[in-house]
N, C-alpha and C positions, 0 to 999 in steps of 0.2 A: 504494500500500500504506500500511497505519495502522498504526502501533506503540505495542505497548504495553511498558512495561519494569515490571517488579517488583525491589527490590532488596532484596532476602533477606534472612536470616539467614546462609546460605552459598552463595548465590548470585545474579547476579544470572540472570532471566532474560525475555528478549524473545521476542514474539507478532505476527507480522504481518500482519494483516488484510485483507479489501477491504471495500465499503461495503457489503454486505450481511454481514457479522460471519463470512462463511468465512475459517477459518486457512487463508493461505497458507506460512508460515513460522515455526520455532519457530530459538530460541539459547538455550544457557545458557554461563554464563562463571562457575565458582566460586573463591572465594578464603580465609585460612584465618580464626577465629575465635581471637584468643589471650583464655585463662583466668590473667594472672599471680597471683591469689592466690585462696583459695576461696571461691567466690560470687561472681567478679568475671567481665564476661565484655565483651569490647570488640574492637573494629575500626578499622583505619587508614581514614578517609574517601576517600583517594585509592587504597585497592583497589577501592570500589566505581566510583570515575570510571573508572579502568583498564578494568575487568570492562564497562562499560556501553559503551564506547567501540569498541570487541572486539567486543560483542555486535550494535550498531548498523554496523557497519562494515560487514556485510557482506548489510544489508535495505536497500531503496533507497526512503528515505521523507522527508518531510519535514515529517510530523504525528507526532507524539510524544506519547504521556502516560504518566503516573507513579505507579507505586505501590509503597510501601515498607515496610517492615517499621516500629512507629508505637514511640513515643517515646524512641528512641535522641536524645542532646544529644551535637552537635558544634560545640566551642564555636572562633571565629574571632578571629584577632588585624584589627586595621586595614586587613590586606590580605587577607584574607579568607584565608589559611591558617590549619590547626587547629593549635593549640595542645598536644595531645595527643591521643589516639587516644580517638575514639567511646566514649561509654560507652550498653550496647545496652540493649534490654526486656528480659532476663533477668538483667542484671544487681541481684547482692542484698544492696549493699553499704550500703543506705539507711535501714534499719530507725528507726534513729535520728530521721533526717531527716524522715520520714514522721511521726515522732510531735510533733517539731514545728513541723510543716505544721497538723495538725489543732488544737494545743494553741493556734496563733496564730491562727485562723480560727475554730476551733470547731467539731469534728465536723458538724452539724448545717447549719449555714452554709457548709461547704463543697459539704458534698453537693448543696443547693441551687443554687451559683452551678456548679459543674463536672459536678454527676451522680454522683459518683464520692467516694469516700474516698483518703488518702493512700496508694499503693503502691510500692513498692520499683521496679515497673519505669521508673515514671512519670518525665517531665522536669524536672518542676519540684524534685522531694527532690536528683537530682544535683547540681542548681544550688547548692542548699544546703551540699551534701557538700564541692563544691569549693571555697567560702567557705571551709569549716574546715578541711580537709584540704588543700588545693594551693593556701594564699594567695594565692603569686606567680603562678599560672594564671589565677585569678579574678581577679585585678587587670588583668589584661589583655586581658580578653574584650571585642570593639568590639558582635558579633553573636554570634548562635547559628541552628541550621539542623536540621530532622530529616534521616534520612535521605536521602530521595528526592529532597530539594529541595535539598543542600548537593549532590547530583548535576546539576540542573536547574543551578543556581548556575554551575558549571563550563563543564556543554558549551554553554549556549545565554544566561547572564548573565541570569538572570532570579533575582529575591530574591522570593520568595512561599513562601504557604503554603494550604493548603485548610483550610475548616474540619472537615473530617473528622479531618483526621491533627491540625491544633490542637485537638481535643480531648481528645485522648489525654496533653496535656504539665501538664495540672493548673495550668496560666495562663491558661486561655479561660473563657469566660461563654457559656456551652454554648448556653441559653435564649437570647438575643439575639445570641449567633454572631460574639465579636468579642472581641478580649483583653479578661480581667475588670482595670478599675483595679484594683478594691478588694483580690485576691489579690495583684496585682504589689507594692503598698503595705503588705502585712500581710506578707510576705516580702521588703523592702526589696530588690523586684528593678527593674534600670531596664527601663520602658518599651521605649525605645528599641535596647534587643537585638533585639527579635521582629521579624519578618518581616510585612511586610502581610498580611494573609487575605482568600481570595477562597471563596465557592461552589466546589466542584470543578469541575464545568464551564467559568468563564471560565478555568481554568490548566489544564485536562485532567488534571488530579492527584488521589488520595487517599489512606488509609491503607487498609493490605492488606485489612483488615477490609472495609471499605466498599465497594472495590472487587472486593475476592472476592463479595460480596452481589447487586453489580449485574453482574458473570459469570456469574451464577446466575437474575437475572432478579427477585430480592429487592427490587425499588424502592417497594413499595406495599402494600396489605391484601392476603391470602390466603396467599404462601406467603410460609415462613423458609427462612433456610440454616441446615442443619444438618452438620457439618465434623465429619467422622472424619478427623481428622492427628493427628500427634501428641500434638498438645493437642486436645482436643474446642468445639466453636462454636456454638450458639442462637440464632442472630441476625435477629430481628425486626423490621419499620417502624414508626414512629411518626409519626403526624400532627400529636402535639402534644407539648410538652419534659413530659416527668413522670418524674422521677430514682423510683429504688427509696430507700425511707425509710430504709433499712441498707446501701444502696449495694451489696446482694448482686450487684446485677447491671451491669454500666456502661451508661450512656446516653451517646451522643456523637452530633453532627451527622452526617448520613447525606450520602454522594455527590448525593443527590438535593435540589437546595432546597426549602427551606421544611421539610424533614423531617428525623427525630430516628431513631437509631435504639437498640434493647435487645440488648445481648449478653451471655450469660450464658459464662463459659469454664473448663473444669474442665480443669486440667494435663495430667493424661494419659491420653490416652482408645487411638487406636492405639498410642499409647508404652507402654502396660500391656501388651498383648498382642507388643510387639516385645520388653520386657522379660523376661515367663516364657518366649517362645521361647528367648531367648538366655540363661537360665540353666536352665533345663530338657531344651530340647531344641534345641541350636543346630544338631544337623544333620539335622535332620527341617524338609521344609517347610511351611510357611505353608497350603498346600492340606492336605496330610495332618493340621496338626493341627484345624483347621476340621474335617475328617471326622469325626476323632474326636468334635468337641464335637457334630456331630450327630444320635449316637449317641445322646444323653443327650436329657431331657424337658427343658422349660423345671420352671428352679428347680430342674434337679440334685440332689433331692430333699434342699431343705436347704441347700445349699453356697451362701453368699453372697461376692461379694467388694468389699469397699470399696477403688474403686481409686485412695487417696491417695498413690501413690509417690512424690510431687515435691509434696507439700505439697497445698493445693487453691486455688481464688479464686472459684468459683461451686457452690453459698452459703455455703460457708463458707470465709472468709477467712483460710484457718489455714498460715503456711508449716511450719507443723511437721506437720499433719496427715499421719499416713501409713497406708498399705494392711495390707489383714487378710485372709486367710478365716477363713472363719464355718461352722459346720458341716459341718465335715470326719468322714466317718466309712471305714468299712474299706473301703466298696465304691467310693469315692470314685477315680478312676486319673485319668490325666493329661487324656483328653478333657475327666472331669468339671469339672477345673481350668481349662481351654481355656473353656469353656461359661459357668464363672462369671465369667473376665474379660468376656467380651463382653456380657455380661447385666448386669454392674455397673457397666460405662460408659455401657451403653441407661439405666439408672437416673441415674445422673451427668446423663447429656444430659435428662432427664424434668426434672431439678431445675431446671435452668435453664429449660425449656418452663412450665414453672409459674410460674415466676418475673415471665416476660412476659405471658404471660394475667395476670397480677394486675394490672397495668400497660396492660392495654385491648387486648394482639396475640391477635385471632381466627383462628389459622393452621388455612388449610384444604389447605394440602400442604406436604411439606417438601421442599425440592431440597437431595441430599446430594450429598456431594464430600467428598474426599480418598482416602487409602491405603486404608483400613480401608472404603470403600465397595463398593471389587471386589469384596464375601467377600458370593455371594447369602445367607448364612447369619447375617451380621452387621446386614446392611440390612433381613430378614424379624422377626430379635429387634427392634431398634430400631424401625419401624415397629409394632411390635405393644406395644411397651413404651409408646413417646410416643402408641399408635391415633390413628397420621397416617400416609397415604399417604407414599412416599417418591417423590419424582422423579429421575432423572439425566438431565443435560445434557449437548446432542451433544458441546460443548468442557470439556473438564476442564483448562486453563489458570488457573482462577482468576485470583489477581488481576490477575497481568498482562493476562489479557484484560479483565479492567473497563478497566484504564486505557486499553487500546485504544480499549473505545468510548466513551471519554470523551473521548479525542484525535477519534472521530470527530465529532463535533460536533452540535451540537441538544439534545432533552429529552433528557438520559438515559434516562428512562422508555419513548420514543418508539421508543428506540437498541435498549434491553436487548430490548423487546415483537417488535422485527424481529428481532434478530439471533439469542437464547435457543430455541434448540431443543432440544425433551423428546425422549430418546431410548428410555426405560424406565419402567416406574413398580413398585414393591414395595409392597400392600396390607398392611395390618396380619391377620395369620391370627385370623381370631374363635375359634379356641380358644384360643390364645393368649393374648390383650387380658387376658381374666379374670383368668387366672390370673397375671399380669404386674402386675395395680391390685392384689393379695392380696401378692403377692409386694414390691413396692413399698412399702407399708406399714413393711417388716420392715426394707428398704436403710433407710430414712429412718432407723430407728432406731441403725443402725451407728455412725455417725459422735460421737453424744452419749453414745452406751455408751464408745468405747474410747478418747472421748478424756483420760478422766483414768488410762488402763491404763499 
């Protein structure tokens, strides 16, 4: 049996495989998240070793691979103990630090050597944070580790990194695949913290991302993953490094060598729809309100919703941006509300499909995944919104199954081609399409209207 571990945001969870990519076995082992002040969001590292330990215990293997939730900084004393508890990707305590990251590089030049502009979830602003904020911490840091690999660290003594998940920390040279000097210098960071970096394949490792892509079958031209979770996902292959000029969209090192890949990620995509449930209708379900929205025409005659409830980051990089409707009138009921979420996050995800087409991804199908995929009603708008075929695969483990067949060993490509089986496909509805590129238009315009309301 092959294993793969993903190590969460609230949980970890293991997938065990055989060589043909059938799940034999699933685990999950979760642990808690403490928030101590607003916008802060972090974890003890040795719950995740706990939780991984737990979860491996009881699959009988002795191939492993890793993937984890991407630029959480756990920083190490001499003996490789943490110093304080994980600071995670959603954490938004960096604002500052981010500004100057880009004021000592230069907007422009950064995006260049990393793909990416400074963001608050990123590794490299924490680093900074703890300079100023927890002197006595940062004077003591020997190493540092992202998630999944200050796990590897523990159970198996291995110090590495992939370049997938290295490039999520805003200290790598995305384009040549290897810590950038010139940022570690211009951030007066030392060198010698980081961890070696390998291809994910020699260490069977990546970030969720990457690894959720190659679960999917995402390793080359034709399809993207498209990720209805709670945050929404676009994500595309590249043959060749070519950063977005505004950084709307991140580029990083893809599971697969020699290859880059585009992802574009809007906040909240089923989180918009878990949200009006539970302030609307918390005891009606999930299926009933879907009904309802299926009542309604596409475009709800009218009813648009811009769904920035947690801010946005694909295209527009606004944490304050926040959600609206839009032409609300008398005849307007709750379905209709139901209809315009799902339709406004099909819009969201289009943003980011644009974004990568600009950038040379000719996607000729999309394989979707996550929560918000089960709803035939949600997968028929989104396919007819992006007019891209939708695919679902036989395994919906995501990333943990990537890491699996990255433990299994060979191409990755070779890996994902054998093991990825299409179980369904969702066509874009041709009455639809039209009325979805007219409709579209109008989304695009939401965001620049209400941002000075």
């Amino acid at each position: 049996m092959i294993v793969g571990i993903d190590v969460g945001t609230t949980a970890v969870k293991a997938v065990g495989i055989d060589a043909d990519g059938a799940v034999l076995e699933r685990h999950e082992e979760s642990y808690p998240l403490s928030t101590p002040q607003q916008g802060w969001a972090e974890q003890d590292p040795d719950d995740w070793v706990r939780a991984t330990e737990t979860a491996l215990s009881s699959l009988d293997t002795d191939s492993v691979g890793f993937s984890g939730q991407m630029h959480g900084l756990v920083a190490l004393d001499e003996r490789d103990v943490p110093l304080r508890p994980a600071i995670l990707w959603n954490d938004q305590r960096t604002a500052a630090e981010c500004a100057e990251i880009e004021r000592r590089i230069g907007l422009d030049r950064l995006i260049a050597l990393t793909g990416n502009r400074a963001l608050t979830g990123f590794t490299a602003p924490k680093l900074l944070w703890l300079r100023t904020h927890e002197p006595d911490v940062y004077a003591r840091i020997r190493s540092i580790l992202l998630p999944k690999d200050y796990v590897r660290l523990k159970l198996f003594g291995t110090r590495a990194i992939d370049v997938a998940d290295a490039s999520g920390t805003l200290l790598f040279d995305v384009a040549n695949r290897r810590w950038s000097d010139e940022v570690l210098a211009a951030l007066e960071l030392p060198g010698e913290w980081l961890p070696p970096s390998f291809e994910s394949p020699e260490i069977a490792g990546a970030g969720d991302q990457a690894a959720g892509a190659l679960g999917v079958g995402v390793t080359g031209p034709g399809p993207v993953s498209v990720v209805l979770g709670t945050s929404g996902v676009v994500f595309g292959t590249l043959a060749a490094y070519k950063p977005d000029a505004q950084a709307r969209v991140h580029v990083f090192c893809h599971a697969v060598p020699a290859t880059w890949h585009a992802m574009g990620v809007m906040l909240s995509a089923a989180g918009s729809l878990q949200w009006l449930h539970d302030a609307l209708a918390p005891a009606v379900s999930f299926d009933d309100l879907l009904a309802e929205a299926a009542a309604w025409p596409p475009g709800c005659e009218g009813l648009l919703f811009a769904p920035y409830l947690a801010g946005e980051r694909t295209p527009h990089a606004d944490p304050e941006a926040r959600g609206a409707f839009t032409g609300l009138s008398l005849r307007h009921d709750r379905g209709a509300l139901v209809r315009a979420v799902l339709e406004g996050v099909a819009f969201g995800l289009r943003d980011s499909l644009e974004l990568l087409r600009e950038l040379g991804v000719q996607p000729e199908v999309g394989r979707v995944s996550g929560g918000g995929a089960r709803s035939e009603l949600w997968r028929a708008i989104v396919a007819s919104v992006l007019d891209l075929p939708l695919e679902m695969t036989a395994v919906t483990e995501g990333a943990a199954y990537g890491a699996a067949l990255l433990a299994a060993g060979g191409d990755p490509r070779e890996t994902a081609a054998r093991a990825v089986r299409v179980r369904g496909r969702t066509s874009p509805d041709p009455g639809w399409v039209a009325e979805y590129a007219s409709l579209y238009d109008r989304f695009r315009a939401l965001y620049p209207a209400l941002r000075g309301v």
